[in-house]
C-alpha positions in Angstrom: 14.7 -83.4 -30.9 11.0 -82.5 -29.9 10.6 -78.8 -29.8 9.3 -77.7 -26.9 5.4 -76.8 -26.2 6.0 -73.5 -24.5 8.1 -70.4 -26.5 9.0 -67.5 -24.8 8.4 -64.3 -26.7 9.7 -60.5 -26.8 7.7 -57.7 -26.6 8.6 -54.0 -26.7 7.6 -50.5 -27.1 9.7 -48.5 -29.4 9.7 -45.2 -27.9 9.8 -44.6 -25.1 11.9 -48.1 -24.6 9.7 -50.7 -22.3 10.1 -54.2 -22.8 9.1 -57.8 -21.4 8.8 -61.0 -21.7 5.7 -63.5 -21.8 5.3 -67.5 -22.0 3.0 -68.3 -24.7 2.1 -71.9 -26.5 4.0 -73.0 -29.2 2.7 -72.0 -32.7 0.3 -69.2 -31.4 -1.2 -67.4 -33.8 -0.1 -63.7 -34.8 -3.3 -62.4 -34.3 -4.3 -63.7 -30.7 -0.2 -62.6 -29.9 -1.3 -59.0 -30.5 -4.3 -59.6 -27.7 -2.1 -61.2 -25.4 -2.4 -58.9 -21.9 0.9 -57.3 -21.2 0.8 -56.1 -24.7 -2.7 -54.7 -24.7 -1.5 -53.4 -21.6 1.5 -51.2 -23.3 -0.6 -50.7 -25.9 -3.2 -49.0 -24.3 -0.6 -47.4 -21.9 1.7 -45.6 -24.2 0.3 -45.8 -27.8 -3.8 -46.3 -28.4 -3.8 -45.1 -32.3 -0.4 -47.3 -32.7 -0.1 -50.5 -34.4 1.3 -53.5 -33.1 3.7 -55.9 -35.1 4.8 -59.4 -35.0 8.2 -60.6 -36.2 8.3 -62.6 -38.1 5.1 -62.4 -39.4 3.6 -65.8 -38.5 2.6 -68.1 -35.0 4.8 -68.0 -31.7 8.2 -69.0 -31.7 11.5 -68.4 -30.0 12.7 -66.3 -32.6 9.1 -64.0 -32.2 9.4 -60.6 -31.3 6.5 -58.0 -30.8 6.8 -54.2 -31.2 4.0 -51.3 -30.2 4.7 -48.7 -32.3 4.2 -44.9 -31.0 4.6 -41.5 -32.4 6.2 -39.1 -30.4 3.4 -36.9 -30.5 0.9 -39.0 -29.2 3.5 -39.9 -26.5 3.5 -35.9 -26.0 -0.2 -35.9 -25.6 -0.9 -38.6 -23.5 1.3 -36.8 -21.3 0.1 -33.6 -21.6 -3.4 -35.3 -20.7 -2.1 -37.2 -17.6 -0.4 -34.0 -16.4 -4.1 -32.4 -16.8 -5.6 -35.0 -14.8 -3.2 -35.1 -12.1 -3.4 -30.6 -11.8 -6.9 -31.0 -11.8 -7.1 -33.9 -9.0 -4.3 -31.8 -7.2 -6.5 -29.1 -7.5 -9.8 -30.3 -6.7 -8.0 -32.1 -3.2 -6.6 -28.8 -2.3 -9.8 -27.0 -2.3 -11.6 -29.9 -0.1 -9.2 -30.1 1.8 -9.1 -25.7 2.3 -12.6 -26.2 3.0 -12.5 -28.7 5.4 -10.2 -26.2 7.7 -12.4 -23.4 7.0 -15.4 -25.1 8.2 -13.7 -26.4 11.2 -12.8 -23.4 11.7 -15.8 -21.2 11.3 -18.2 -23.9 12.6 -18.4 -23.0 15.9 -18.8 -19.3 15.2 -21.4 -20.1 13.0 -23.3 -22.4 15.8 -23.2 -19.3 18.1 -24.3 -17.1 15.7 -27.5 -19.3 14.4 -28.2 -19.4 18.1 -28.4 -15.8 18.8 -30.4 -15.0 15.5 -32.7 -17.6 15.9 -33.9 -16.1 19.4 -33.9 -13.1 17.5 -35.7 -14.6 14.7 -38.5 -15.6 17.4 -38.4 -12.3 19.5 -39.5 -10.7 16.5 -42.7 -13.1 15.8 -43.4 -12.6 19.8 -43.2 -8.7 20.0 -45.5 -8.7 16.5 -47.9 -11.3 19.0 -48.3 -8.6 21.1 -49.4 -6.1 19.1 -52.5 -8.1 18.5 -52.9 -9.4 22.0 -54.0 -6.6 25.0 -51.0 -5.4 27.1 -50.2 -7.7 30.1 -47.8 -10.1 31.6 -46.8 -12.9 29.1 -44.4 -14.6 30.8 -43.8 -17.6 29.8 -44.0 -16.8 26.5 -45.9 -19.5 25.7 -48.8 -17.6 27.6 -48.5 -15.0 25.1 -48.5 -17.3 22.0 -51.4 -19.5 23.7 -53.6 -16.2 23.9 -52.3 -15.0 20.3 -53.6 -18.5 18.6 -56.6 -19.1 20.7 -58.4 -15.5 19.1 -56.1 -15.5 15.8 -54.6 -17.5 12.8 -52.0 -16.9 10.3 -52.8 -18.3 7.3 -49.1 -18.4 6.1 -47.9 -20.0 9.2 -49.1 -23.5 10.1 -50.1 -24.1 13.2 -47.4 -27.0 14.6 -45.3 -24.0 14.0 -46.9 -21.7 16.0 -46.9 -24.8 18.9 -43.3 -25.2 18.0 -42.5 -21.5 19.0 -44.4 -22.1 22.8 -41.8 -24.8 23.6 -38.5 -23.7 21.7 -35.8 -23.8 23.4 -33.9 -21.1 21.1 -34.1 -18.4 23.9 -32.4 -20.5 26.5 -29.7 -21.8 24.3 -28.8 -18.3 23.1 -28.7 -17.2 26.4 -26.2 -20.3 27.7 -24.0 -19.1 24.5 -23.8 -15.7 25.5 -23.1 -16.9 29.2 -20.5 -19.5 28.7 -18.6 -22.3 31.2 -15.0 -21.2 31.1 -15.0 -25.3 32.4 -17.1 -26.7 29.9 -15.5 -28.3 27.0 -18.0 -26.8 24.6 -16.7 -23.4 25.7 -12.7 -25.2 25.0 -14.0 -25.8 22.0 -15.6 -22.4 20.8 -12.6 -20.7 22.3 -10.3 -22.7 20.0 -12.5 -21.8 16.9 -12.1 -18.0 18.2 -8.3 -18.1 18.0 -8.6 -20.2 14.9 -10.3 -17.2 13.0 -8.5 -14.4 15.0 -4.9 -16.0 13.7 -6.3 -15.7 10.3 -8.7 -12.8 9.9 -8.5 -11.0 13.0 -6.8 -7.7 13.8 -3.2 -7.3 14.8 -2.4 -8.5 18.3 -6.2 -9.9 18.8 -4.9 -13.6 19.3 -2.1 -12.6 21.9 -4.8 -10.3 24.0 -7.4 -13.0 23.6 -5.1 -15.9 24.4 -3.8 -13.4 28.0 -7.6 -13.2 28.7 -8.6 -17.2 28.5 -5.1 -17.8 30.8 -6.4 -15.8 33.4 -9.6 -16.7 32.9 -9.3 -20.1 33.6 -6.6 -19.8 36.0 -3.2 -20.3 34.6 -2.1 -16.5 34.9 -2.9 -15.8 38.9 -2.8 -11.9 40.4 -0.2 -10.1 42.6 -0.6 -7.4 44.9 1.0 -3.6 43.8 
């Protein structure tokens, strides 16, 4: 009887117990058995300083059997180092994923406050403007900066910026934060991020006497007469 072409072969791990099967060619040698995927595969998986054995010693037959052998300790350590991995990828999500909220959160404060100091920021260059310029009306501002550059430099400042601070439009921003649409969604918005911080950092009862004000505000809580 011709034997057939194709054997099937065992292969397992001794500890912990994971086994298989694979279809190999008749009369494969030991040493390309030991390379064979799904035991390079357990190999590399459960026991990389083990040792892999073929029995019996000698090419693929039905009768062949292959072991990866693994020491506890090394079993102990690989899983130690998994475990390290996994805290540390754990970890690392949490904290993205913390400050992701935080900065949806605090965003909108922050876009409010960047307005306001910005017009500050510029108020300050302005009234230092007019120290050097003789007192008068300088409205619009950019009178006052026109008159500033056209009889004095600043070495330290270039000059686009100096243009830059005739046509900003930092002022009138600030001014439509501090002077918000109670219809606008922008305000929605903002007001959200307000109640987002208050629930968090704010005092006690702040998001309940916010949240009364914005109802009546925008007309959900109406007024009876005494």
């Amino acid at each position: 009887m011709t034997p057939k072409k194709d054997v099937q072969i065992k292969y397992s791990l001794r500890f912990p117990e994971q086994q298989g099967n694979v279809i190999v060619g008749r009369g494969l040698p030991e040493e390309k058995i030991k390379l064979l995927q799904p035991i390079v595969e357990l190999k590399e998986s459960f026991a990389p300083d083990g040792s892999v054995e073929v029995s019996p010693a000698k090419s693929a037959t039905s009768t062949t059997s292959v072991r990866v052998n693994s020491s506890y300790t090394e079993l102990i350590e690989l899983a130690k180092r998994d475990l390290e991995e996994r805290n540390a990828k754990l970890f690392e999500n949490s904290v993205n994923k913390a400050k992701r909220e935080f900065e949806a959160e605090i965003l909108p404060e922050r876009r409010v406050t960047a307005s306001i100091l910005r017009r500050n920021l510029e108020d300050f260059v302005l009234r230092r403007m007019e120290s050097y310029v003789p007192k008068r009306s300088h409205r619009p501002f950019s009178k006052l900066i026109r008159s500033f550059t056209s009889k004095y430099k600043v070495d330290e400042i270039s000059t686009e910026h100096l243009d830059h601070l005739a046509r900003s439009q930092a002022r009138r921003n600030a001014n439509s934060l501090a002077h918000l649409d109670a219809d606008d969604r922008e305000t929605v918005e903002l007001k959200e991020g307000l109640m987002a911080f208050l629930r968090k950092y704010g005092e006690p009862g702040e998001v309940e006497r916010y949240t009364q004000y914005w109802e009546f505000a925008v007309g959900r809580y109406g007024a009876t007469r005494k």
